[in-house]
Backbone as CSV, one residue per row, in Angstrom:
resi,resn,N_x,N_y,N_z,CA_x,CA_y,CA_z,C_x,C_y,C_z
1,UNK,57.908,-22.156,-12.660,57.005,-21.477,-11.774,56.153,-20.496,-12.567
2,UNK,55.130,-20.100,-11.727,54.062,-19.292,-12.585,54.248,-17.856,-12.840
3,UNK,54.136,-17.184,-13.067,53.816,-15.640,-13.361,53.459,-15.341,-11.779
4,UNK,53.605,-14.743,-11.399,53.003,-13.753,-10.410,51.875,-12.796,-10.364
5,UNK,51.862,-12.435,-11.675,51.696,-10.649,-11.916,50.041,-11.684,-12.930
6,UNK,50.432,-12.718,-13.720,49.370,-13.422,-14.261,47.862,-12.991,-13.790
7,UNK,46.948,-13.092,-14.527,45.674,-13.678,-13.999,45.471,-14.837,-13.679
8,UNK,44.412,-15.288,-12.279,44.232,-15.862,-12.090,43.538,-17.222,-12.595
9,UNK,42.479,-16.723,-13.527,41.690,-17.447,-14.649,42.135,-17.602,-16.211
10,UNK,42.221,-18.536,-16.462,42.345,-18.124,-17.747,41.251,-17.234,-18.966
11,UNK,41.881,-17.356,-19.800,41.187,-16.071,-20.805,39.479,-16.441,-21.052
12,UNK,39.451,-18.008,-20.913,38.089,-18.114,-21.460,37.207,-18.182,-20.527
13,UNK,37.554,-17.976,-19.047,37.127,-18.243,-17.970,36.359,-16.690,-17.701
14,UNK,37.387,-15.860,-17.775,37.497,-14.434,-18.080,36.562,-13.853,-18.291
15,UNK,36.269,-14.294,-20.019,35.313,-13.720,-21.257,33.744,-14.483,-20.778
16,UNK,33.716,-15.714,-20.019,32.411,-16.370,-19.764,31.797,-15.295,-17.982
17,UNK,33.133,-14.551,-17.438,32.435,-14.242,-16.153,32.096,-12.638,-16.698
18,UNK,32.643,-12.281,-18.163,32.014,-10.394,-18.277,31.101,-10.855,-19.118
19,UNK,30.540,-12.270,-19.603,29.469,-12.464,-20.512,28.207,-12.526,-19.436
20,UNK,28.531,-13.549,-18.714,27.355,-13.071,-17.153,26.787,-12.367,-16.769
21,UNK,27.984,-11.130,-16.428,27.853,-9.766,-15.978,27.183,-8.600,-16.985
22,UNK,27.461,-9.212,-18.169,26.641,-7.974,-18.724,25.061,-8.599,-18.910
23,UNK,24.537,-10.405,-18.985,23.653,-10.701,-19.560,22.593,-10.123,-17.935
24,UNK,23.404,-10.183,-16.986,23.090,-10.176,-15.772,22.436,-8.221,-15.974
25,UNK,23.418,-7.394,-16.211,22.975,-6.111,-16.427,21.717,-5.467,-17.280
26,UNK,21.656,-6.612,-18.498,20.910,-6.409,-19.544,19.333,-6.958,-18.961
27,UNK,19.293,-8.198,-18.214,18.383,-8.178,-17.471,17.515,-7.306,-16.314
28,UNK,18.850,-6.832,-15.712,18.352,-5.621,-14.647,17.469,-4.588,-15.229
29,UNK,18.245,-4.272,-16.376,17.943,-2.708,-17.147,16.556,-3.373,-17.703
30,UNK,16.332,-4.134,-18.089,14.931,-4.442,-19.004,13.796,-4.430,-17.732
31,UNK,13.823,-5.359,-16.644,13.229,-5.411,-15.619,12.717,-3.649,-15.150
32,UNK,13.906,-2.945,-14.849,13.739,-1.457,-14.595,12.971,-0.606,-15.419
33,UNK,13.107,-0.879,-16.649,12.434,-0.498,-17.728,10.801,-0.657,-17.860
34,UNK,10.423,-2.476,-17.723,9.727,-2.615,-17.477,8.302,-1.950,-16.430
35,UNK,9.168,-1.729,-15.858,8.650,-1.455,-14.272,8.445,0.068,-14.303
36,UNK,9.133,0.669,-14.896,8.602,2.307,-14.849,7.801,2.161,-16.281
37,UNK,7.800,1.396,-17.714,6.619,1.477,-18.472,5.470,1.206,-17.432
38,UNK,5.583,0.165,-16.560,3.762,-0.228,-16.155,3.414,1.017,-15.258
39,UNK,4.147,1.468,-14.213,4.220,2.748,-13.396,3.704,3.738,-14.685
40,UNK,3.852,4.015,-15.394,3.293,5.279,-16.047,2.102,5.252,-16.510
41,UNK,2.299,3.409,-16.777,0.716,2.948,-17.752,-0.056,3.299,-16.871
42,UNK,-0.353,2.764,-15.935,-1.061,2.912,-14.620,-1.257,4.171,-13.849
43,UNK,-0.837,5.192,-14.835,-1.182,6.595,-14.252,-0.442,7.084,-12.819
44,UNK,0.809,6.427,-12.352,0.477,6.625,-11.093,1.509,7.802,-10.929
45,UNK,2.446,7.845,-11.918,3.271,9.225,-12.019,2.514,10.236,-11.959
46,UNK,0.970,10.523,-12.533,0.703,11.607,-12.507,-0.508,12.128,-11.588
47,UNK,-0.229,11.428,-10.535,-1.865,10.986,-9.636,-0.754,12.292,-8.346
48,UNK,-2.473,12.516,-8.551,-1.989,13.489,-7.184,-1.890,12.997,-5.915
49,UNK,-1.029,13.993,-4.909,-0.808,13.116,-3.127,-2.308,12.996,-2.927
50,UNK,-1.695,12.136,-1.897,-2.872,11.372,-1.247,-2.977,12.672,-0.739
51,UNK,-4.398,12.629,0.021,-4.999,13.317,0.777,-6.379,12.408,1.680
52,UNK,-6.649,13.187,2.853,-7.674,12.703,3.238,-9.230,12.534,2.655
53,UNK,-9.692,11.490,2.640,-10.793,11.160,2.360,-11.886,11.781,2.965
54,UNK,-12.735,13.135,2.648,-13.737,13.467,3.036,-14.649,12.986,3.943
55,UNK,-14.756,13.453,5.057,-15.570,12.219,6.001,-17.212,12.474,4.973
56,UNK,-17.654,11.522,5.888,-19.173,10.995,5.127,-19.927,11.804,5.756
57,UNK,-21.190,12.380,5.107,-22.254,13.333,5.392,-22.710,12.561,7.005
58,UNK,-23.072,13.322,8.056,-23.026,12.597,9.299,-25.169,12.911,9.178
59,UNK,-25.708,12.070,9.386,-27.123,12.293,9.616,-27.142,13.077,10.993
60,UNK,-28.459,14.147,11.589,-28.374,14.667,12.531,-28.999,13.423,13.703
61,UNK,-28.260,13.354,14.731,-28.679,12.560,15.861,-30.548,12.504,16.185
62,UNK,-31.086,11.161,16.245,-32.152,11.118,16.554,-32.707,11.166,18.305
63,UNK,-33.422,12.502,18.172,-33.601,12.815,19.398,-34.252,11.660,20.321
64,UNK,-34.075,11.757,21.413,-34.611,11.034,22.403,-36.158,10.502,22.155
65,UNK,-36.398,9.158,22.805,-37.803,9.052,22.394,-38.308,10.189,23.897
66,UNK,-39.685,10.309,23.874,-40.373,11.055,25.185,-40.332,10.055,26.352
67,UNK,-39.904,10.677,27.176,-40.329,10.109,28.631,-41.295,9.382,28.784
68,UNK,-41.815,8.466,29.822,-43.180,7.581,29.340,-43.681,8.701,30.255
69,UNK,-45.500,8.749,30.208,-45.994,9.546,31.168,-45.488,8.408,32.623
70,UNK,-45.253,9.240,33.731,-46.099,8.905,34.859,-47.366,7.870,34.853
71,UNK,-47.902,6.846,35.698,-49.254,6.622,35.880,-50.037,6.830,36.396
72,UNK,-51.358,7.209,36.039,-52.244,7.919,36.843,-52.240,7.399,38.302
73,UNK,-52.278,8.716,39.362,-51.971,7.719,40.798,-53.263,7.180,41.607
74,UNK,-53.036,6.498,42.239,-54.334,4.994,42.537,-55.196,5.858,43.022
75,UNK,-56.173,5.160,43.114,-57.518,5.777,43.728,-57.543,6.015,45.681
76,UNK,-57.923,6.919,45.666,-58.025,6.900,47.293,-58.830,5.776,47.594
77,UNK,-58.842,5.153,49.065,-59.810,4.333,49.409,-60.454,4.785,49.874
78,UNK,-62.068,4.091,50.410,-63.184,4.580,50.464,-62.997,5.442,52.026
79,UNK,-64.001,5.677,52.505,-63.737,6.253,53.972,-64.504,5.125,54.496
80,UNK,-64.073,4.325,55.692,-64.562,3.908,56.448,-65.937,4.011,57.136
């Protein structure tokens, strides 16, 4: 009968699942790495908060055109 107390895998099974795990880590860390070099390249660490965008110079409203005149009113008719 087996060991009890044994590991489950054997040794080379073992050494191939912490070879994974670290190639797996070594990837993470480079990726992370990566990723805060381009973040810095890109200025964006040192960019100030957002803020609102200045509204745009507003032109002053164009006044109304003039009223039309009135038309001159009709002629009286003649007198009978």
């Amino acid at each position: 009968m087996t060991d009890p107390l044994a590991h489950p895998f054997p040794p080379q099974r073992r050494a191939a699942g912490r070879t994974q795990r670290r190639r797996a880590s070594i990837v993470v860390t480079a990726l992370l790495a990566a990723g805060a070099l381009l973040f810095t390249a890109c200025g964006q660490s040192d960019a100030e908060p957002a803020t609102a965008p200045e509204p745009a110079p507003t032109l002053a409203p164009e006044p109304p055109p003039p009223a039309p005149e009135p038309p001159p009113p009709a002629p009286e008719p003649p007198p009978p």
